[in-house]
C-alpha positions in Angstrom: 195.8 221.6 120.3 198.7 222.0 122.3 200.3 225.8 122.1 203.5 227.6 123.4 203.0 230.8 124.7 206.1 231.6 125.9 207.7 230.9 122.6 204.8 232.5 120.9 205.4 235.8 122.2 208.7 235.6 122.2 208.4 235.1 118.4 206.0 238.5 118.5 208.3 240.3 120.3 211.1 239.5 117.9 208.9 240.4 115.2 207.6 243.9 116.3 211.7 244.7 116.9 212.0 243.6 113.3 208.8 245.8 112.3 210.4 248.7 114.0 213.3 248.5 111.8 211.2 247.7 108.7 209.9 250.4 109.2 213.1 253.0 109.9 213.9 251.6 106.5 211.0 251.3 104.4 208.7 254.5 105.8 205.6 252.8 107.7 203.5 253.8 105.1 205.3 253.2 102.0 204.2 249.8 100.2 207.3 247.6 101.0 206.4 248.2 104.5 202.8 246.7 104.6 204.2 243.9 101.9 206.5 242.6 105.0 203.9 243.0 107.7 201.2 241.1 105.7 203.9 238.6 104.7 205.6 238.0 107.7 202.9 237.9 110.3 201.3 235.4 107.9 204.5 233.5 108.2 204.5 234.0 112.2 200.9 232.4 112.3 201.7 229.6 110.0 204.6 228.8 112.5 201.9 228.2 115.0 200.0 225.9 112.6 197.3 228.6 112.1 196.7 228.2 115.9 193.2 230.7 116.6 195.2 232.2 119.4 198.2 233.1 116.9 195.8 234.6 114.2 193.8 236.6 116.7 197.3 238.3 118.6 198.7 239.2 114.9 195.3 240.4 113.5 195.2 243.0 116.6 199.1 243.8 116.0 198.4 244.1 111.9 195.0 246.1 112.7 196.4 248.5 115.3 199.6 249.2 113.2 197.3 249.9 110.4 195.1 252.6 112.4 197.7 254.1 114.5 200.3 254.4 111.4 200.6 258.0 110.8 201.7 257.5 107.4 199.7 254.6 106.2 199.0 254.6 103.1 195.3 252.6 102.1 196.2 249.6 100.3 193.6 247.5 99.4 193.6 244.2 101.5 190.2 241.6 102.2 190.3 241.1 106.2 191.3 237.1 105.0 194.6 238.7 103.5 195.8 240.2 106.9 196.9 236.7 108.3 
């Protein structure tokens, strides 16, 4: 399975710059906030072709953002909804 790193985390970084300003307009914790992260880093992996290494990066991202969010609000995801 042949994977591009350098353009993978280029991709990421792109995407957290985007999650910064997501989040400037949304609030982190509202729910149009979590809708983009859950949507879009599903959309990043898929770009990937669901590579394991592109699941596991984003899932760490996704799951950090959600514990060090100081205004996360709980919505209700299954662990298979994060990516």
């Amino acid at each position: 399975m042949n994977f591009n790193f350098s353009d993978f985390f280029d991709d990421v970084k792109a995407w957290m710059s985007e999650c910064n300003e997501v989040a400037a307009k949304y609030q982190s914790g509202s729910e149009n906030f979590w809708i983009w992260v859950y949507v879009s880093s599903s959309d990043l992996v898929e770009k990937y072709n669901n590579h394991p290494f592109a699941f596991q990066q984003m899932t760490v991202i996704v799951n950090w953002l959600k514990h060090y969010t100081v205004d996360y609000s709980p919505l209700y995801f299954e662990e298979a909804d994060l990516i």
